[in-house]
C-alpha angles and dihedrals in degrees: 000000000000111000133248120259113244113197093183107059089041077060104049094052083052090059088040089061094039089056099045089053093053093052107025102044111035093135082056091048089048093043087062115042088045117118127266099204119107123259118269137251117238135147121237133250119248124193114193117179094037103092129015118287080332127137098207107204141200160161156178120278117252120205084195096059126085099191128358125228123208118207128213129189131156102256092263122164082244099037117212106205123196127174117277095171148002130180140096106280128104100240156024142193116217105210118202128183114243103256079077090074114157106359128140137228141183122212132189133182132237133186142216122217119178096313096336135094125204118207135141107186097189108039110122130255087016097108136086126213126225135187125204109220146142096221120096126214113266125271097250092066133151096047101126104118138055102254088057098047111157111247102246113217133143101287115105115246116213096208135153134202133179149209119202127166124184127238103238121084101254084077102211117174150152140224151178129249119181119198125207142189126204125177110225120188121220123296092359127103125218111229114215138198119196118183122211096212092198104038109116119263118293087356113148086197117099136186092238137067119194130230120209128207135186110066106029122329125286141199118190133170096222119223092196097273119074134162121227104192133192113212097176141090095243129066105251136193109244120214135193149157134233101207125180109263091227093200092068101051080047090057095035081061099049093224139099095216141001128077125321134143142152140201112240134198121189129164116217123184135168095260095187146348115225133173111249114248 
């Protein structure tokens, strides 16, 4: 006698065997819906001036990449890069003593996937540049952008930028841009000092140059002492910009191209309100 069919228990072994895949066999599952494509080149990001004589790395994160490898070399104008790091993190700070002052590296990131490893150490634009130091950003960062500008009084700012630019060809570099804000009243001009704390003695030659904007766009050198005026019948909130004047890192440095870079600190301050005439 031939048996009866019975649907429901053919079903039931089906969902017995869904269930046990999904959690069973997740690695499988992920194995599978993982990307084929190739990891991706990027170069990493490097913070000086956050921690103490600390390079503070990182990077975006890769589904295609099985392990990263982080690259160091001295900034030479033939790098020599060795591994400072693999893992799977997304990030990593690089610590130095402090007899390593001031010196610079360049980093650049590799990535394992399955047995391979994908790395290209000299294409351009692929490497990050790093200063050992001892000094921290000011209080006032991140201003550099105009929606964080720094509210400009009386009151005197202690502040510091920077401009560094490595030595191999691929000039990669860094800097520093500080944004302010001053409120002007109608038909007055705000008069403003700003103090360049490492320009040489009675130099009227500064590390910064300053951008206006408001009316027009406006580059100045500064010389320590600028107007900010207000032609109009409603009070207004001023912005600007103190940019590095890259020309005179560039002459500070003797040289026409390399690397070069400083750490500057400057104070800047409203130094009077007066009616325009």
């Amino acid at each position: 006698m031939r048996g009866i069919k019975t649907p429901g228990k053919k079903l039931f072994g089906v969902l017995i065997a869904v269930i046990a895949f999904a959690s069973c066999s997740s690695p499988m599952y992920e194995t599978l819906a993982r990307t084929t494509n190739d990891p991706f080149f990027e170069a990493p990001r490097a913070q000086s001036f956050v921690k103490d004589f600390t390079i503070v790395l990182d990077w975006s994160s890769d589904e295609a990449a099985d392990e990263y490898l982080l690259y160091r070399s001295r900034d030479d104008i033939y790098p020599d890069y060795q591994i400072v790091y693999r893992g799977n993190a997304l990030g990593y700070h690089d610590r130095f003593t402090v007899d390593h002052e001031g010196e610079k590296y360049l980093y650049r990131l590799a990535k394992r996937r399955g047995s391979r490893i994908f790395k290209n150490l000299e294409e351009r634009g692929k490497a990050a540049l790093g200063v050992v130091s001892g000094d921290l950003v000011d209080a006032f960062e991140p201003n550099d952008i105009f929606g964080k500008a720094t509210a400009l009084g009386y009151e005197k700012l202690y502040v510091n930028g920077y401009f560094f630019l490595s030595n191999t060809a691929d000039n990669v570099g860094f800097y520093d841009e500080d944004w302010y804000r001053v409120e002007i009243r109608p038909k007055w001009k705000a008069q403003i000092i700003l103090e360049d704390l490492e320009a040489p003695p009675y130099s009227t030659i500064q590390h910064f140059k300053i951008i206006k904007y408001q009316f027009g766009t406006e580059t100045i050198a500064t010389d320590s002492n600028f107007e900010i005026a207000n032609p109009g019948n409603e009070t207004i909130l001023y912005y600007f910009r103190v940019s590095p004047d890259v020309d005179v890192y560039r002459n500070e440095a003797g040289i026409l191209s390399g690397g070069f870079g400083k750490f500057v600190r400057y104070t800047i301050r409203v130094a009077s309100y007066v009616p325009l005439s």
